[in-house]
C-alpha positions as CSV (number, residue, x, y, z in Angstrom):
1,X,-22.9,61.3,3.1
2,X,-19.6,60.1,4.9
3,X,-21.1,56.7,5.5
4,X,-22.9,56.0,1.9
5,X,-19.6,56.9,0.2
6,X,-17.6,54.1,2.4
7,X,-20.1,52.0,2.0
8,X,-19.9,52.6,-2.0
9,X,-16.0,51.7,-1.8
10,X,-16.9,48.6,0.4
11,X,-19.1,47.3,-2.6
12,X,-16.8,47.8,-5.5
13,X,-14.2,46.4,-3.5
14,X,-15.9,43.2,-3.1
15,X,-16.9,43.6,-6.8
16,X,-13.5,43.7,-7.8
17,X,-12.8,40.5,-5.9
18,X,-15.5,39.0,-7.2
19,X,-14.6,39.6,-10.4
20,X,-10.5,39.1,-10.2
21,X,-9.2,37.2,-13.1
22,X,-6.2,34.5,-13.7
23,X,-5.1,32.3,-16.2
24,X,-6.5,28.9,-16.4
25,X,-3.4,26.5,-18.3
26,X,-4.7,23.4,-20.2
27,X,-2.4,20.7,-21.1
28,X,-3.4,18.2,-23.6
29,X,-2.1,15.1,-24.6
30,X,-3.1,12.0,-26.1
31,X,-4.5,10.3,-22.5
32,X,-6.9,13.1,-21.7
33,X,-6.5,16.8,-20.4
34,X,-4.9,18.0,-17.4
35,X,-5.5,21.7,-16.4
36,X,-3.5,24.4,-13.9
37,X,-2.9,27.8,-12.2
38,X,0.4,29.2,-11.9
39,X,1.4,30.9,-8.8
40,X,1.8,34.5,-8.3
41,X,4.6,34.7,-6.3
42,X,6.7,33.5,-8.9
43,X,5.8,36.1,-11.2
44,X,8.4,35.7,-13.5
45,X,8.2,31.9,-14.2
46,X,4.2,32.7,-14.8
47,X,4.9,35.3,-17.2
48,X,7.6,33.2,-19.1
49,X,5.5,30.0,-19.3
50,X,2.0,31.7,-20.4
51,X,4.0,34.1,-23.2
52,X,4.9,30.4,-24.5
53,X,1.4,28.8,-24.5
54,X,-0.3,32.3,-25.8
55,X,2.2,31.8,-28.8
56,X,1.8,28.4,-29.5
57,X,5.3,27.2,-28.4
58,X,5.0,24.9,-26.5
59,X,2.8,23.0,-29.1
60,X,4.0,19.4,-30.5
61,X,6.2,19.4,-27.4
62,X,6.4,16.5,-25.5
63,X,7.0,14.8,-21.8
64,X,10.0,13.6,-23.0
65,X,11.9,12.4,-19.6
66,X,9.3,9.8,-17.4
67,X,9.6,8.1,-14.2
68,X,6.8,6.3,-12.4
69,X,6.3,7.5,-9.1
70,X,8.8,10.5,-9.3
71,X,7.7,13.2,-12.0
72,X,6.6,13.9,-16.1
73,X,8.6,15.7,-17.4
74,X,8.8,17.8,-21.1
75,X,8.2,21.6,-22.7
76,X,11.3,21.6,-24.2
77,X,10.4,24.1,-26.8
78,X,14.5,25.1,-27.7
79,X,15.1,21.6,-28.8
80,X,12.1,21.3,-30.9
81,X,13.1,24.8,-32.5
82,X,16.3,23.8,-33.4
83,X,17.4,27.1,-31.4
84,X,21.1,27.5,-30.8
85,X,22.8,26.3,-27.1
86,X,23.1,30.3,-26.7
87,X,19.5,30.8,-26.8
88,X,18.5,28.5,-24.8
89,X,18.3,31.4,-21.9
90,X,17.3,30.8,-18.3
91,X,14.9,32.0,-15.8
92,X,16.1,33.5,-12.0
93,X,14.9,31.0,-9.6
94,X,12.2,31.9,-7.3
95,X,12.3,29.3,-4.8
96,X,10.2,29.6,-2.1
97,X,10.3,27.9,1.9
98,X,6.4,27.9,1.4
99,X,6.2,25.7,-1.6
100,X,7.0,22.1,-1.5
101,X,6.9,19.3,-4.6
102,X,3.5,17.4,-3.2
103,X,1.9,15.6,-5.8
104,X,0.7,17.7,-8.8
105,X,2.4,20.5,-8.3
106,X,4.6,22.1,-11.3
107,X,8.2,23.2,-11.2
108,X,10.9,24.0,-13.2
109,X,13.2,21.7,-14.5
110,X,17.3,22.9,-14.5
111,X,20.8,21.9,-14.9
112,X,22.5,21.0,-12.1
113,X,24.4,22.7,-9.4
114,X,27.9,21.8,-10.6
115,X,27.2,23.9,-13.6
116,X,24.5,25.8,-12.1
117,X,25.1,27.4,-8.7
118,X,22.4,29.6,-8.7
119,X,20.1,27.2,-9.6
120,X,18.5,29.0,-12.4
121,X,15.1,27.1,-14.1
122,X,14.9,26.5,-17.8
123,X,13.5,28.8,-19.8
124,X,11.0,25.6,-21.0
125,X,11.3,22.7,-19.8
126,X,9.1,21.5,-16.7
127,X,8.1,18.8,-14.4
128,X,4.9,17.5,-12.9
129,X,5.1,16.1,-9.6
130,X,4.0,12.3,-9.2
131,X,5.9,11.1,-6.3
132,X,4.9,8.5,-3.5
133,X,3.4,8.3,-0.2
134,X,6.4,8.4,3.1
135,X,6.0,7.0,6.3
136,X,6.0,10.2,8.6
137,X,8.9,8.4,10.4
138,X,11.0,8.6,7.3
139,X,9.8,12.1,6.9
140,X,11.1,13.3,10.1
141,X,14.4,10.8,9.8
142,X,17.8,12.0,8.5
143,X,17.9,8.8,6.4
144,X,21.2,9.3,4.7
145,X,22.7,9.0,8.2
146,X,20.9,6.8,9.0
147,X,21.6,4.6,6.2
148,X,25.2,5.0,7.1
149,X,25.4,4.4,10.8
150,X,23.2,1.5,9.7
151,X,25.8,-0.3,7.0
152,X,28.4,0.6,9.8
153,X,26.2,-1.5,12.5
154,X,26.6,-4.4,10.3
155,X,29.7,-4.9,9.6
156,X,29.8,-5.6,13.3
157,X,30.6,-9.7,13.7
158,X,27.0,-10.1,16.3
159,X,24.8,-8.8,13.3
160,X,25.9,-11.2,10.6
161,X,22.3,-12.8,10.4
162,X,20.8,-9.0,10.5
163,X,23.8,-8.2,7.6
164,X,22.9,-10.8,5.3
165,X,18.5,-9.9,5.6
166,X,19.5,-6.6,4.3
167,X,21.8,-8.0,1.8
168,X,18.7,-10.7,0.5
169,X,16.4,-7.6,0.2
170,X,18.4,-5.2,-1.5
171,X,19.6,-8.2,-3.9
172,X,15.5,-8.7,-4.3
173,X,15.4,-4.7,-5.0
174,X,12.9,-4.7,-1.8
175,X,13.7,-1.2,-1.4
176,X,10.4,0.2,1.1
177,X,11.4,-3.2,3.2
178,X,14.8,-2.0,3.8
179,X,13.7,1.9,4.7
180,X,11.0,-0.2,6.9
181,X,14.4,-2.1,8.3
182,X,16.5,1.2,8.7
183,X,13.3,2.9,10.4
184,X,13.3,-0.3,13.0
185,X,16.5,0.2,13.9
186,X,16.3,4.2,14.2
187,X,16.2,4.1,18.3
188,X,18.7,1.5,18.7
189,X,21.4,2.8,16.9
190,X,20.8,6.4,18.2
191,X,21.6,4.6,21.5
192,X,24.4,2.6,20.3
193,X,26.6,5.7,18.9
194,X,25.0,8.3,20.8
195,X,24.0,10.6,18.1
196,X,20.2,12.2,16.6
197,X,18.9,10.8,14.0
198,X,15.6,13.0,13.4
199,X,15.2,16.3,11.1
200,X,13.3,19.1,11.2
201,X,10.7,19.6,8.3
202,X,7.2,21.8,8.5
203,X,4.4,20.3,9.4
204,X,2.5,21.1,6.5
205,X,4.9,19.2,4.6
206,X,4.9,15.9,6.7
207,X,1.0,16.3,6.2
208,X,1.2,16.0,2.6
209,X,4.0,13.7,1.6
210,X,1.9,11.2,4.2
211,X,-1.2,11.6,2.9
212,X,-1.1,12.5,-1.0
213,X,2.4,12.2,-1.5
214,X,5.3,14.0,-3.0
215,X,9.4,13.8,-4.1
216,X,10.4,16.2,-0.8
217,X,14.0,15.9,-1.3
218,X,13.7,18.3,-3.9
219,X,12.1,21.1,-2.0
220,X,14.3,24.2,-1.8
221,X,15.9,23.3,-4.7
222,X,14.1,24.1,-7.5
223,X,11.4,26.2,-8.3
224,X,7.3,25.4,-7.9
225,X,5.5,27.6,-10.2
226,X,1.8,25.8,-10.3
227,X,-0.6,23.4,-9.4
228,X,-2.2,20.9,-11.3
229,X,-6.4,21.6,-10.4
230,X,-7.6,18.8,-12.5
231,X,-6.3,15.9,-14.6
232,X,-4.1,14.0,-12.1
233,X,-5.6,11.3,-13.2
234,X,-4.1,11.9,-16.5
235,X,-0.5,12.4,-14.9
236,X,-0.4,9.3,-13.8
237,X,-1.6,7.3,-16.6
238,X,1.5,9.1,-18.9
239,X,3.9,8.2,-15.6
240,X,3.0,4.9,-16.4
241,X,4.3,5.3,-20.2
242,X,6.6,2.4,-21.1
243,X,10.2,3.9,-21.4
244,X,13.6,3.5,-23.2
245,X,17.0,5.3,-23.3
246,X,17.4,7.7,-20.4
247,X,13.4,7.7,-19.6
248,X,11.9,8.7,-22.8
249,X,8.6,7.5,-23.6
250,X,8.5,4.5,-26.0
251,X,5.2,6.3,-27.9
252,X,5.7,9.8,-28.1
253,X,3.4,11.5,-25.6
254,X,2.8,15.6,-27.3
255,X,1.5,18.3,-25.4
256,X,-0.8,21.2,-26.7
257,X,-0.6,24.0,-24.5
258,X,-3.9,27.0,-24.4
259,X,-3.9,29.8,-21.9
260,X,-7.5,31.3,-21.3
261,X,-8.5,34.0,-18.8
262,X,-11.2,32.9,-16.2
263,X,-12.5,34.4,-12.4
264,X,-11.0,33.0,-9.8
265,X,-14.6,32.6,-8.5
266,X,-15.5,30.7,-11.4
267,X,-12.0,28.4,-11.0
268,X,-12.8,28.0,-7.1
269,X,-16.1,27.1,-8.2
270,X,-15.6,24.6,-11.2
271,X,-12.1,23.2,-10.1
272,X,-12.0,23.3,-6.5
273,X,-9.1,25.0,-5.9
274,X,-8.8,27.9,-3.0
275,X,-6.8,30.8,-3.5
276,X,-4.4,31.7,-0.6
């Protein structure tokens, strides 16, 4: 009897796995439909940002703030309710060491540091990840210091010909040539002034921003909430939006936001995507 009743929990164990739920977000806007989890671990982000889509909220938003190979973002829902500054209230941030801002993931926009110390999200308003592809070297270079050691290295007299290169690519807004030239030079002038030049960041994350891509001087900082499952496609056509006054859109680009309950089987199994 012992063994049939453990075998009895066994089974609706894995039938309660089988048939766990989550919420599936879709996004739609006037290039196509882009669809999302949101992660459990940030529980209270996921709980803010579906009790917004299940009311309708976030509806006749838009991606308001665009920038080609960097992020979409919008969901500003206070602005478009005319809500006071004072209720315009905040989320805790939930940053986590094992999320990073890799291409199509969400996170939440915020104000800055200065203003913000705690680096609390919006209560709205949030970004999806575009980004580019790094060079791993650049990925595992401190390339501020870099950058600095580097303009120091040329004001030396004997690099007057390497001085004004730099100068004719920057003047050209050749920016990935002049990384390409700081890189070149990483070994030299760790020699020359005797210093270390190379960072530490996870491997996971070196993977990614060298393969699909990502904006990783923002990890740590704010907080990744979701994941983009399907629709990147549709990401990238609104990054390429033509833009105006501080990075807004030229054609409005509205949002409609629908929450809808689903299996995690059945989202493994129509959109590919593996829970941890």
């Amino acid at each position: 009897m012992k063994t049939i009743h453990i075998i009895a929990v066994l089974a609706l164990l894995m039938m309660g796995c089988s048939v766990e739920k989550d919420y599936l977000i879709k996004i739609e806007t006037r290039h196509g439909e882009m669809y999302a989890v949101l992660f459990d671990d940030t529980p209270k982000h996921k709980k803010n940002f579906i009790e917004l889509a299940e009311k309708g909220r976030f509806d006749s938003t838009e991606f308001h703030r665009v920038i080609e190979n960097f992020m979409i973002q919008g969901g500003d829902v206070f602005a478009k309710e005319g809500l006071p500054r004072d209720q315009w209230y905040t989320i805790p941030a939930e940053i986590s060491s094992n999320r990073m801002h890799a291409k199509g993931m969400i996170a939440a926009a915020r104000m800055g540091d200065n203003v913000n110390p705690e680096k609390a999200s919006s209560g709205s308003q949030f970004y999806i990840v575009q980004g580019k592809v790094y060079d791993r070297d650049e990925l595992t270079t401190d390339m501020r210091q870099l950058g600095a050691r580097f303009n120091q290295y040329l004001q030396l007299g004997s690099n007057k010909e390497l001085k004004e290169k730099y100068t004719q690519l920057y003047n050209e807004g050749s920016f990935d040539l002049m990384n390409k030239m700081l890189l070149e030079h990483k070994e030299k002038l760790e020699d020359f002034y005797n210093i270390i030049l190379g960072k530490e960041i996870k491997k996971d994350r070196v993977e990614a921003y060298s393969t699909i891509g990502g904006v990783p001087h923002l990890d740590d900082e704010y907080t990744v909430f979701g994941q983009l499952i399907k629709g990147l496609d549709v990401m990238e056509q609104i990054a390429k939006e033509k833009t105006g006054s501080q990075d807004k859109p030229l054609e409005t680009v509205y949002m409609k936001v629908t929450v809808s309950q689903m299996t995690k089987k059945k989202i493994t199994k129509d959109y590919g995507y593996s829970y941890e």
